[in-house]
C-alpha positions as CSV (number, residue, x, y, z in Angstrom):
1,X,116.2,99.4,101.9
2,X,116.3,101.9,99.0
3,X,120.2,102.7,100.8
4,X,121.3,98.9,100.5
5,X,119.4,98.6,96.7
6,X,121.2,101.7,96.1
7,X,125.0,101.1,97.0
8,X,124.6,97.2,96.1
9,X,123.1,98.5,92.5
10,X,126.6,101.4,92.5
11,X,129.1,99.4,93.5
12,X,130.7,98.8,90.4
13,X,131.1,102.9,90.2
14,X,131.6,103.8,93.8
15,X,134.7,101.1,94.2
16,X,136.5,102.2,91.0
17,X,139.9,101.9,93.2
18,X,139.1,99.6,96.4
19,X,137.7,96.0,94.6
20,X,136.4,93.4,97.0
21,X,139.5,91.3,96.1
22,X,141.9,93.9,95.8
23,X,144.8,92.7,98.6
24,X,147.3,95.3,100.7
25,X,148.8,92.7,102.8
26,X,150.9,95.6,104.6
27,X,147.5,97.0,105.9
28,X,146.1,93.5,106.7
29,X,143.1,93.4,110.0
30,X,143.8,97.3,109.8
31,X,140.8,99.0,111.8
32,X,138.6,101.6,110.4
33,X,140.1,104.6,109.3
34,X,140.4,107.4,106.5
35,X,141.7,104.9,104.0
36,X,139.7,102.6,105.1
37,X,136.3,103.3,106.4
38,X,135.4,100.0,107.6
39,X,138.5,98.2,108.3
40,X,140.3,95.4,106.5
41,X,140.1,91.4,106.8
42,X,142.9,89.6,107.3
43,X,144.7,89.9,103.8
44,X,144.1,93.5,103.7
45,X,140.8,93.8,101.2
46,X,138.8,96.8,101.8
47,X,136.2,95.3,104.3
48,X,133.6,98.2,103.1
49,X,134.4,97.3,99.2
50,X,133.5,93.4,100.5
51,X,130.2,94.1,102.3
52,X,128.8,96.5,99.8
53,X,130.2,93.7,96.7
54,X,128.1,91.3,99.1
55,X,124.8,92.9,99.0
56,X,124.8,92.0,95.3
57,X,124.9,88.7,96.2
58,X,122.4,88.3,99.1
59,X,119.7,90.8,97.2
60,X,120.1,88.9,94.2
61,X,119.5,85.0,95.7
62,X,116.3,86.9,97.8
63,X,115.3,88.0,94.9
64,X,115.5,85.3,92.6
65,X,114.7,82.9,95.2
66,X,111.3,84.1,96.7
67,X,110.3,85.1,92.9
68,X,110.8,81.3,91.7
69,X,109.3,80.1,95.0
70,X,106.3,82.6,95.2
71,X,105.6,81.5,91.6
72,X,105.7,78.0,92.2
73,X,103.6,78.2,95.0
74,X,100.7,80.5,93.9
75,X,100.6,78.2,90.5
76,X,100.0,74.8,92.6
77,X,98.3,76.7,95.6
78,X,95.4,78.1,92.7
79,X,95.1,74.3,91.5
80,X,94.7,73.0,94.7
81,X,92.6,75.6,96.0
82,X,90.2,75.6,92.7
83,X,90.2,72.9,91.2
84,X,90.2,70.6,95.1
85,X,89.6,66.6,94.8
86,X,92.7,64.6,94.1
87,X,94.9,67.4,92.8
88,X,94.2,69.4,96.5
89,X,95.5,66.0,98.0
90,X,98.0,65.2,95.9
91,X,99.6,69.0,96.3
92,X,98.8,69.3,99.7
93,X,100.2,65.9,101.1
94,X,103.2,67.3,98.9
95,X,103.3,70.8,101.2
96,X,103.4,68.5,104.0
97,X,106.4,66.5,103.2
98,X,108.5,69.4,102.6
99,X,107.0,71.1,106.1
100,X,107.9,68.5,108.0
101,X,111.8,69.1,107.7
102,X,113.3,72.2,109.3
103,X,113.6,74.6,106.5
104,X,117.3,75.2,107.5
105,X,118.4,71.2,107.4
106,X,116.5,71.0,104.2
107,X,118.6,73.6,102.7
108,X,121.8,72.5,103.7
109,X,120.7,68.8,102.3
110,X,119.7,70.5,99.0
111,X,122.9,72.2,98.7
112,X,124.8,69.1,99.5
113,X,123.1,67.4,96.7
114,X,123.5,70.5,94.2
115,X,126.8,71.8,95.5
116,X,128.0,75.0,96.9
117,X,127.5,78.0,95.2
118,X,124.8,80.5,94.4
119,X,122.6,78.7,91.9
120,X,122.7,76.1,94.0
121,X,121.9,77.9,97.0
122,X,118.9,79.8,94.8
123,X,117.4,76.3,93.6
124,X,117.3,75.5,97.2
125,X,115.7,78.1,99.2
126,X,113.3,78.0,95.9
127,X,112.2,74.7,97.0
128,X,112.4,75.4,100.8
129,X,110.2,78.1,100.7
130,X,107.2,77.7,97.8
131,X,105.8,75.4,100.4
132,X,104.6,78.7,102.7
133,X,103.1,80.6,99.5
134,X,100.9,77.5,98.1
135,X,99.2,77.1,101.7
136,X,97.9,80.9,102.0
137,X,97.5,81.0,98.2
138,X,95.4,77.6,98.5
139,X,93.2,78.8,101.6
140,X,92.3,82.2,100.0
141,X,91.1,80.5,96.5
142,X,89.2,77.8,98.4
143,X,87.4,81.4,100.3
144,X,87.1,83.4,97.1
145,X,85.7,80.6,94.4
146,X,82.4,80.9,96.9
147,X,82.3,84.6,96.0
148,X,79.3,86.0,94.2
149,X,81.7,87.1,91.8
150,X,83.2,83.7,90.4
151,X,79.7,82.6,90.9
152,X,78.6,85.2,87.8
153,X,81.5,84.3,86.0
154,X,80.7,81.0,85.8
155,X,76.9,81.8,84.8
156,X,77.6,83.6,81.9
157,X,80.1,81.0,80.3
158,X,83.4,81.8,81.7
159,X,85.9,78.7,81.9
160,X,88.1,77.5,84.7
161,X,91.3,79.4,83.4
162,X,89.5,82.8,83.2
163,X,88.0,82.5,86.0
164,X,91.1,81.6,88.1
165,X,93.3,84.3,86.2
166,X,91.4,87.2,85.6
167,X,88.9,87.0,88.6
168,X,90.0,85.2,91.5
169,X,94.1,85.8,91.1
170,X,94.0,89.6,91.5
171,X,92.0,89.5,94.8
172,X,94.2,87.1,96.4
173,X,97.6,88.9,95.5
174,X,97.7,90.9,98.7
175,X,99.0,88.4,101.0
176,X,101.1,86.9,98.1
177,X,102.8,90.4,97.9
178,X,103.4,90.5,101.9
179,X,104.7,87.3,102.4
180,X,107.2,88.0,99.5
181,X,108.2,91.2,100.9
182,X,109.0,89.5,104.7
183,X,110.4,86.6,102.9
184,X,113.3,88.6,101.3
185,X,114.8,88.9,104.9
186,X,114.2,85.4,105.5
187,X,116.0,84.5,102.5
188,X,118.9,86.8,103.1
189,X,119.0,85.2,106.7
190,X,119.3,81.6,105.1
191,X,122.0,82.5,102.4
192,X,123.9,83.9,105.0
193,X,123.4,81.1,107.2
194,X,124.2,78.5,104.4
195,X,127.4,81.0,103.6
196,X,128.4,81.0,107.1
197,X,128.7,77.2,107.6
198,X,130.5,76.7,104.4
199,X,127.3,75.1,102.1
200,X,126.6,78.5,100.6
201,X,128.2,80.8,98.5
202,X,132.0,80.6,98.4
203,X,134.8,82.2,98.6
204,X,136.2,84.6,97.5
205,X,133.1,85.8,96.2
206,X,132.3,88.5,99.3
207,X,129.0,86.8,100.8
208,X,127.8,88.4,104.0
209,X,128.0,85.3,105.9
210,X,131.4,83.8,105.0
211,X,133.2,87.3,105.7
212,X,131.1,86.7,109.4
213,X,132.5,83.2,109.7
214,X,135.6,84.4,108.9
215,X,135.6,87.0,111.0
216,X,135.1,84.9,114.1
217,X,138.1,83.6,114.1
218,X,139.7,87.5,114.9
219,X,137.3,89.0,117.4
220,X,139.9,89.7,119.6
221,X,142.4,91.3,116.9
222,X,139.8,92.3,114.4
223,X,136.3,92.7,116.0
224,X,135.2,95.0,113.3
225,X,135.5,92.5,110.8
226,X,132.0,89.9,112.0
227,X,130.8,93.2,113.7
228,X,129.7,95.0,110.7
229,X,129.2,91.7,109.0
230,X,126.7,91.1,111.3
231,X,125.2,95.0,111.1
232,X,124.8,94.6,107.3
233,X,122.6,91.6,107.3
234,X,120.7,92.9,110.6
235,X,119.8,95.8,108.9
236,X,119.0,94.7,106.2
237,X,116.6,91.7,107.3
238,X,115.1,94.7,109.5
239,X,114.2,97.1,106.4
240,X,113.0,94.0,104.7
241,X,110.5,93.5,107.8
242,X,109.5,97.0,108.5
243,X,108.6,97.3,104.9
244,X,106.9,94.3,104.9
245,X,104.8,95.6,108.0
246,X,104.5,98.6,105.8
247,X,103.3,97.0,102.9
248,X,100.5,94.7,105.2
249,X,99.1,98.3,106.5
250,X,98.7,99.3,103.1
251,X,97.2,96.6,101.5
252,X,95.3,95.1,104.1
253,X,92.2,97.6,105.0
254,X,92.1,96.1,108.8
255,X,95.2,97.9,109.5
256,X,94.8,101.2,107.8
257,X,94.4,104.2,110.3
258,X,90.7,105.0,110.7
């Protein structure tokens, strides 16, 4: 992961000559070679240039995407877990709406509402995915606000918006933290879906799954084109995973090594 942060973060330096959109028709579906490490697509673009260009994209919509939806969901998934009656209900009977699409269909109707591109594709995800992050946020509060702790708090005069903030809210962070971490490959795994059948980011902005698409349509002439496509986001929704395993052994004490 630190590789992919760090060449999506240096592109702009390390493809001074070779842009993503810079076009050599003579060497058009060229295979990898000196010139061009990773090939060409089929109007010549430096295929390398394109994928690194598109890590930009795909870490920035996971990023943006699980911060806005882990926010949204901690925020209703304290209320509901805290405060319980009608606002629990209400939130809740809200969480299971949006869990009863498939998180994939719900996306692509999103995006058809919003249009294609990447806000779009960041307000949808958003949406599709605060739903996971208010149902562990709203079972831990309802198991910590029975806690000796919030129990003194509340004895010596503390009110609801301390209590939730400064007391409960940093003991419940740990799963908030894992799920965010795994949920960067997911999101990276539904952009390029998204891309891939046209609803997502579009071209010729170099997103991971559009070049894929795209290079479909040549896997006979031009295999490498949707074969390292299809390395880059498998690797990278990997390193998103194993760190997320990583960071679940660190901060959860049941999986530390005795």
């Amino acid at each position: 992961m630190l590789v992919v942060i760090a060449l999506a973060a240096a592109a702009p330096w390390i493809f001074t000559r070779a842009s993503p959109d810079q076009i050599d028709i003579l060497a058009r579906l060229a295979p990898p070679s000196r010139l061009h490490v990773l090939g060409t697509d089929n109007i010549g673009r430096d295929l390398l240039a394109r994928l690194v260009w598109g890590a930009r994209i795909s870490l920035l919509v996971a990023l943006v995407s699980v911060g806005g939806a882990a926010s949204i969901g901690v925020t209703l998934g304290l209320l509901a877990g805290y405060l319980g009656g009608w606002v629990e209900s209400v939130v809740m009977r809200i969480v299971d709406v949006f869990l009863s699409f498939p998180a994939i269909l719900l996306a692509l109707a999103l995006v058809a509402v919003l249009g294609a591109g990447v806000t779009s594709v960041i307000t949808a995800l958003t949406l599709v995915f605060w739903t996971q992050y208010a149902r562990v946020i709203r079972a831990s509060a309802l198991a910590e606000k029975q806690k000796v702790y919030v129990e003194a708090a509340t004895a010596v005069g503390a009110n609801s918006g301390r209590i939730v903030i400064r007391h409960i809210l940093p003991n419940i962070l740990s799963p908030v933290i894992i799920l965010a971490t795994l949920g960067m490959g997911t999101a990276v795994v539904a952009e390029s879906t998204l891309s891939f059948l046209g609803m997502g980011v579009q071209p010729p902005a170099p997103s991971w799954g559009w070049t894929l698409a795209f290079g479909t349509r040549y896997l006979r002439d031009a295999p490498h084109i949707a074969t390292f496509s299809g390395l880059a986001i498998m690797l990278t929704v990997l390193g998103f995973n194993l760190l997320g395993d990583g960071v679940r052994d660190m901060l959860d004490p049941r999986f530390r090594p005795q």
